[in-house]
KOLMI-790066 format. One record per residue (C-alpha): x, y, z; residue number from 1. Coordinates in steps of 0.001 Angstrom, whole numbers, plus 500000, padded with zeros to 6 digits. Layout:
N
X | Y | Z | n
X | Y | Z | NUM
...
REM end
This chain:
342
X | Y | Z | n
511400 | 514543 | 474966 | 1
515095 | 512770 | 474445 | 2
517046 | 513711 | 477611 | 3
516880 | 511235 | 480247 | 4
513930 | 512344 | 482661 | 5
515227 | 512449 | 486762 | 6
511542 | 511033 | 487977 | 7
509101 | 508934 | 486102 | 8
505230 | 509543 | 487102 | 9
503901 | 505625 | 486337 | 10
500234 | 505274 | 485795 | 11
498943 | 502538 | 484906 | 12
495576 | 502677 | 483627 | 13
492490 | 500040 | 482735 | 14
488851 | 501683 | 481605 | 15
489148 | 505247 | 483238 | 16
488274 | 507359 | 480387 | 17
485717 | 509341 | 482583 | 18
488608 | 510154 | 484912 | 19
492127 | 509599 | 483707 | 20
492824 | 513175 | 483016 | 21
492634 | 514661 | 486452 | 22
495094 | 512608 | 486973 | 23
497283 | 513279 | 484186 | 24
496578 | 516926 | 484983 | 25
498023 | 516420 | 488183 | 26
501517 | 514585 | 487206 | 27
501977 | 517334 | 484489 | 28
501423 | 519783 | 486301 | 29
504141 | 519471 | 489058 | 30
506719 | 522692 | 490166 | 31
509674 | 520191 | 489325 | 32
509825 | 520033 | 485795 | 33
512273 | 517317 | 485308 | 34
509670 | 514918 | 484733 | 35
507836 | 512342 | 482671 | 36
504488 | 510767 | 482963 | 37
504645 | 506865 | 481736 | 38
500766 | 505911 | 481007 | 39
500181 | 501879 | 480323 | 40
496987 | 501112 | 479220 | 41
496178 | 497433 | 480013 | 42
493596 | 497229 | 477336 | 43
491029 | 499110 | 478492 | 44
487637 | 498694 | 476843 | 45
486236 | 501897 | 476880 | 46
487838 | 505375 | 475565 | 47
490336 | 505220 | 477916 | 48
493715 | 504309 | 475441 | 49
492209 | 507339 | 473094 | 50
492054 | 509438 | 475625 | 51
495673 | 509553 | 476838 | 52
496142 | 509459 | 473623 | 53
495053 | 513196 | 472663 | 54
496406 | 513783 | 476117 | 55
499856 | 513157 | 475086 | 56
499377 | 514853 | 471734 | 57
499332 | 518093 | 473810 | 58
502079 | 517246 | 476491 | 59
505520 | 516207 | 475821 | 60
506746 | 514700 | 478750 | 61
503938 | 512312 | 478781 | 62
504054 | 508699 | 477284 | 63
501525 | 506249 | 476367 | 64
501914 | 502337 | 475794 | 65
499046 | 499963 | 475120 | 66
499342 | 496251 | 475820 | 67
498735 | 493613 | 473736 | 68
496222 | 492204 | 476256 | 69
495393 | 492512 | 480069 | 70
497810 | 491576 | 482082 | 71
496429 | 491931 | 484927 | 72
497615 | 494887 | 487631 | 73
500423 | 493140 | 489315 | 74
502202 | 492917 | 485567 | 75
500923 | 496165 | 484081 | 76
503212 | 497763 | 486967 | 77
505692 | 495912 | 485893 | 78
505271 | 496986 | 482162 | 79
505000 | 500904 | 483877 | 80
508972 | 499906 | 485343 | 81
509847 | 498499 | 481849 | 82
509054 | 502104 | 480056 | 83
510318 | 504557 | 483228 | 84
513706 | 506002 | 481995 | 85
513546 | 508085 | 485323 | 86
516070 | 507312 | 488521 | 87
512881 | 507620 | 490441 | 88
509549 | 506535 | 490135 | 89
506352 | 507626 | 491710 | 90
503325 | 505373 | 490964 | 91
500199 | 507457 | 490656 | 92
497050 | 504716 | 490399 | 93
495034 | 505871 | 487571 | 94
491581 | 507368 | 489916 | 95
494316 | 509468 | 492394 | 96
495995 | 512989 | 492582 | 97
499096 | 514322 | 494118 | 98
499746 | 518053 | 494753 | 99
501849 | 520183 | 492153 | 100
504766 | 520078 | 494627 | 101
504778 | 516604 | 495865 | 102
507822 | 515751 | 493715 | 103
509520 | 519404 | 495038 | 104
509255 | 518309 | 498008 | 105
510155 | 514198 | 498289 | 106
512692 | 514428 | 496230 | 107
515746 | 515982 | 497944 | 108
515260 | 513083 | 500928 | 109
516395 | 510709 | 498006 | 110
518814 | 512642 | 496306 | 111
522153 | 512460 | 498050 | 112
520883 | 510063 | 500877 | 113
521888 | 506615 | 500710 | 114
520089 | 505859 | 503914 | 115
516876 | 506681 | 502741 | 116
514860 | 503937 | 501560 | 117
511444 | 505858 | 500155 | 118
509642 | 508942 | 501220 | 119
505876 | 509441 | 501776 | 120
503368 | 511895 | 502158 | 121
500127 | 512588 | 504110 | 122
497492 | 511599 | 502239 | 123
493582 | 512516 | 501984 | 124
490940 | 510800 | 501338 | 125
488189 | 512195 | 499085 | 126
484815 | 510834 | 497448 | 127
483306 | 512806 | 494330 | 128
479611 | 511438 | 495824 | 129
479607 | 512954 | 499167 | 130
481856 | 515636 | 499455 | 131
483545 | 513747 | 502139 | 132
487542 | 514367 | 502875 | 133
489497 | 512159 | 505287 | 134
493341 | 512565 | 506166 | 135
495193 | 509204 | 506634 | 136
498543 | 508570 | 507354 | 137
500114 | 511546 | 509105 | 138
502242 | 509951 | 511275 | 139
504771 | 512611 | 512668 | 140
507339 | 515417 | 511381 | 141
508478 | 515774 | 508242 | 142
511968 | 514408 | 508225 | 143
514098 | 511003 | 508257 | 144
512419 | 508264 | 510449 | 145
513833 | 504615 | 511526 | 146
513090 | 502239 | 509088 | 147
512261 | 499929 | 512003 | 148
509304 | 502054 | 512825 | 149
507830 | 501699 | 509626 | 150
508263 | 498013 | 509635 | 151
506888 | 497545 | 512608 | 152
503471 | 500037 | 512378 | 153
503375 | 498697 | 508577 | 154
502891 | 494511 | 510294 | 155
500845 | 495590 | 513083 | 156
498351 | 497601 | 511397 | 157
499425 | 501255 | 512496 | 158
498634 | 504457 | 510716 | 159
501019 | 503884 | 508065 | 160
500521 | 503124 | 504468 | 161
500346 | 499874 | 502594 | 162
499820 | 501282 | 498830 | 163
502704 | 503244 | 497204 | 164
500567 | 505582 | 495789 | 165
502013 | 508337 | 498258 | 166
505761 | 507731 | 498040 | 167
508607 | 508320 | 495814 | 168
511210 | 505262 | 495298 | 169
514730 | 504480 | 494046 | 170
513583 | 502645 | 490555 | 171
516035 | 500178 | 491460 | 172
514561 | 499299 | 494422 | 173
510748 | 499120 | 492853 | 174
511777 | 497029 | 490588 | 175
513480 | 494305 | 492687 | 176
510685 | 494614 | 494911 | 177
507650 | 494712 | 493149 | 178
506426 | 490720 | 493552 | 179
504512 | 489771 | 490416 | 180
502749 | 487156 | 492518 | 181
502979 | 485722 | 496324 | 182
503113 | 482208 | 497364 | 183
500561 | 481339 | 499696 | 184
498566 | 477905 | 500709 | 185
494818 | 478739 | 499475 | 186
495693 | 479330 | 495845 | 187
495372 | 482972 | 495486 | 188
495894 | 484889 | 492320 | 189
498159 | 488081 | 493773 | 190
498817 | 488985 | 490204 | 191
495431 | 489420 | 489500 | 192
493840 | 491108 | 492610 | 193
497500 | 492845 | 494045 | 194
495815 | 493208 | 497651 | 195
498980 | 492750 | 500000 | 196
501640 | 493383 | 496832 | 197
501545 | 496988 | 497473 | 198
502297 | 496844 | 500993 | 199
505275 | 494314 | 500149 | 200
507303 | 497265 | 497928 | 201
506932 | 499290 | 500936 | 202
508307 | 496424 | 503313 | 203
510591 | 494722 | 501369 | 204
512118 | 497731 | 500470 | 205
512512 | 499325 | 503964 | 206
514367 | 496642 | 505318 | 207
516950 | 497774 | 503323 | 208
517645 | 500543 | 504275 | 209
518258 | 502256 | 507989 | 210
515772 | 504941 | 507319 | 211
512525 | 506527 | 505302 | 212
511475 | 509868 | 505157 | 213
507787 | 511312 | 505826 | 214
506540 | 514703 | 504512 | 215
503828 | 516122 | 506779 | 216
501158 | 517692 | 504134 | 217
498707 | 516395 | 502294 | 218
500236 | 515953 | 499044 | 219
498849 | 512539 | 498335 | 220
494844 | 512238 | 497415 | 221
493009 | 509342 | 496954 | 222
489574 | 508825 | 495626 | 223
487499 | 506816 | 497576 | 224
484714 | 505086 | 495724 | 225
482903 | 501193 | 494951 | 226
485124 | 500677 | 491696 | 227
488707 | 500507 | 493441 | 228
489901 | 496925 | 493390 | 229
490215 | 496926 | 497386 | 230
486212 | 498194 | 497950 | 231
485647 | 495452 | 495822 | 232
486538 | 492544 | 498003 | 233
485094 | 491158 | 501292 | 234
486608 | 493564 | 503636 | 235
487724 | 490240 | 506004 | 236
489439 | 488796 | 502539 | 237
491083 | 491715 | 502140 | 238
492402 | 492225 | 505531 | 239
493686 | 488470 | 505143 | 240
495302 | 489006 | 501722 | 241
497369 | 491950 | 503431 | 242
497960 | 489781 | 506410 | 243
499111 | 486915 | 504205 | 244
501432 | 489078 | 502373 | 245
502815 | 490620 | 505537 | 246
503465 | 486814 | 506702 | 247
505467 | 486285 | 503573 | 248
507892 | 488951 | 504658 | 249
507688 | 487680 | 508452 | 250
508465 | 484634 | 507211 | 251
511423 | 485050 | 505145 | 252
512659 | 488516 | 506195 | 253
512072 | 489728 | 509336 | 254
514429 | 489317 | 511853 | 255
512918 | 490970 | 514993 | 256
511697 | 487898 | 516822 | 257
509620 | 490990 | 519083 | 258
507621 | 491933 | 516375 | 259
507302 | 488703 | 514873 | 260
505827 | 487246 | 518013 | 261
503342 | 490187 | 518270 | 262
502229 | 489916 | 514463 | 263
501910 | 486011 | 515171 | 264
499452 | 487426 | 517877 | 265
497161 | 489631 | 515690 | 266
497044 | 486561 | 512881 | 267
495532 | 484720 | 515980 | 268
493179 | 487557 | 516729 | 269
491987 | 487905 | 513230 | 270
491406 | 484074 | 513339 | 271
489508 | 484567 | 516533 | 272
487879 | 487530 | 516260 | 273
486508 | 487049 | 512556 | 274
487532 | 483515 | 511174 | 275
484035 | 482511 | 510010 | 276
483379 | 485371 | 508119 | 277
486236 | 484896 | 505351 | 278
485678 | 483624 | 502382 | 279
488805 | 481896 | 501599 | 280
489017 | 479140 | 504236 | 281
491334 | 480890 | 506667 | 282
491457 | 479032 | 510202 | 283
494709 | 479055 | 512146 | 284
497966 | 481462 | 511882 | 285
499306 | 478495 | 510019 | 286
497235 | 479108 | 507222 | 287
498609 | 482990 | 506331 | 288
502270 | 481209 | 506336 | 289
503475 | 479798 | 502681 | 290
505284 | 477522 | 504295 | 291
505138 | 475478 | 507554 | 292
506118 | 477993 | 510109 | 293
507064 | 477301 | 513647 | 294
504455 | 478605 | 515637 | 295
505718 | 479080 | 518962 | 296
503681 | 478698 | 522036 | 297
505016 | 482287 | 523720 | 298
503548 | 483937 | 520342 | 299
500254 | 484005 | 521671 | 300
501950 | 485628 | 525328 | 301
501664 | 489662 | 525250 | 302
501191 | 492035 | 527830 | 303
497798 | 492887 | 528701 | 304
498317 | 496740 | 527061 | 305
499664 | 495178 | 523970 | 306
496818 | 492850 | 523443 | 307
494398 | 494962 | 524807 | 308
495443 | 497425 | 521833 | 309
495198 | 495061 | 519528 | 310
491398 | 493163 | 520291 | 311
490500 | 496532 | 520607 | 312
491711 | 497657 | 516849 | 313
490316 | 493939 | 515021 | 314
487108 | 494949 | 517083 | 315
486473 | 498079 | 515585 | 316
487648 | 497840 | 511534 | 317
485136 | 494351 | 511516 | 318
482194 | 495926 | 513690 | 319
482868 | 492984 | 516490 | 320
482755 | 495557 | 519345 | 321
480533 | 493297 | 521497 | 322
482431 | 489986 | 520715 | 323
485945 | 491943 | 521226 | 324
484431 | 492966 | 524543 | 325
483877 | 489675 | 525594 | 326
486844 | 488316 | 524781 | 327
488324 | 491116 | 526989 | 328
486337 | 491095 | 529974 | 329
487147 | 487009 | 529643 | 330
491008 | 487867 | 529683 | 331
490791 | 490193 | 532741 | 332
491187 | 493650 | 530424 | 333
489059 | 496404 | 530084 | 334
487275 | 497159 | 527646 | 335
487844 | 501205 | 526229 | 336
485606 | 502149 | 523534 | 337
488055 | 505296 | 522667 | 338
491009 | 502894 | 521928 | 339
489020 | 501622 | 518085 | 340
490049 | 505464 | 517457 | 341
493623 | 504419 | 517591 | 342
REM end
């Protein structure tokens, strides 16, 4: 394959042999044709790297690398970027799927609109064990959306995604946006475990631009299972990794002082609501902040429905109903057992 692909498919791969070629099945297989599928193999130590091997024996457009040794995620991206020859890329992690058309039909929001920052797709959830299909992130008509939205939903936790894994990008922009590593006070290794990276391609990126663009179908599938690097973690570590990197972009980014205030709020909730229960020594807002950020006292001031929302949501993803109750019925709110649904 010589001519210059339009889209590169990026998958970086490490010990998926089992799997790997549902995947590849699904980049190869996609209604636009102007196409190639970049597979980095971060030194797998199963069959994985012969695998993709045979694979690409039999398919053209796809094309393997192997690195020298494991780089970690955060870095084998980067070495999936380094290969793409596309204009855009679409990362596809390694145990996902998209739909035959999802480059059909992302594609013409990028092509001939410079005000369009990314595009993304509804996405479902699916687990091999149980049978068990979710949808996640359907968040309104398809069409061109203010960026502001996104940035906004993306800090305070709304229905919108943090992983790229559904969206198609300007390679440009991926590439000066992907952060191999974030600074942060307790010493974390971003490179390594990536949890808050993701979600920083999608902000960083975004606040370039005046707009994104959603596609409302499910063209976007992840699999849902123990092995994925977030299911991993401590599910309060990894809501303060993805915190942490949101303050990073708070910090040296955002210029909303609204939004700032009310993500300053939900750091202070998390803190509250679940601060013992981290591993990683998180106490105070300060803490999420690389630097020594001015914490105002009117951060912590929101109107009751705002904060209401908010105790509400922290309640329900850590299973604190009762203690988020409490802290309600101590601040005068009520307490509505529908609102964890939002």
């Amino acid at each position: 394959m010589d001519e210059m692909p339009k889209v590169s498919i990026l998958i970086p791969v490490y010990n998926r042999a089992d799997i790997i070629c549902a995947t590849l099945d699904s980049a190869v297989n996609q209604t636009y044709r102007d196409i190639e599928v970049v597979v980095v193999d971060n030194q797998s130590t199963d069959d994985t790297f012969e695998v993709i091997t045979d694979y690409a024996a039999e398919h053209p457009c796809v094309r393997v690398f192997r690195n020298e040794a494991n780089l970690g995620p955060a870095r084998n991206w980067r070495r999936c970027l380094d290969n793409a020859r596309g204009t855009y890329v679409k990362i596809l992690w390694s145990d996902d799927l998209i739909a035959p058309t999802f480059v059909e039909k992302c594609l013409p929001f990028l092509e001939g609109n410079d005000d369009v920052a990314f595009v993304f797709t509804g996405t479902e959830l699916f687990n091999d064990e149980t049978g068990q299909r979710r949808r996640q992130y359907f968040v309104g008509e398809t069409g061109v959306h203010d960026s502001r939205w996104f940035i906004k939903e993306c800090l305070l936790d709304g229905p919108f995604p943090d992983s790229p894994g559904n969206a198609l990008f300007r390679k440009r922009d991926f590439e000066k946006n992907l952060m191999i590593d974030i600074p942060n006070k307790i010493g974390s290794d971003f490179k390594m475990h990536t949890m808050g990276t993701d979600s920083l391609i999608f902000l960083l990126t975004a606040n370039d631009y005046p707009s994104f663009a959603f596609v409302n179908e499910p063209l976007s599938f992840y699999r849902s299972w123990a092995d994925s690097i977030t299911n991993r973690a401590n599910s309060y570590d990894r809501h303060i990794f993805y915190s942490m990197a949101k303050a990073y972009f708070v910090e040296h980014h955002l210029e909303d002082d609204r939004i700032r205030r009310a993500f300053n709020l939900k750091l202070f909730l998390m803190c509250l609501l679940c601060g013992r229960r981290n591993t990683l020594g998180v106490k105070s807002i300060r803490d999420f902040y690389s630097e020594e950020a001015r914490i105002r006292a009117g951060d912590l001031v929101a109107a009751g429905p705002v904060l209401r929302r908010l105790i509400a949501k922290f309640s329900g993803c850590y299973g604190l109903e009762s203690r988020g109750s409490r802290l309600l019925r101590h601040l005068h709110l009520p307490f509505r057992r529908t609102q964890l649904q939002t």
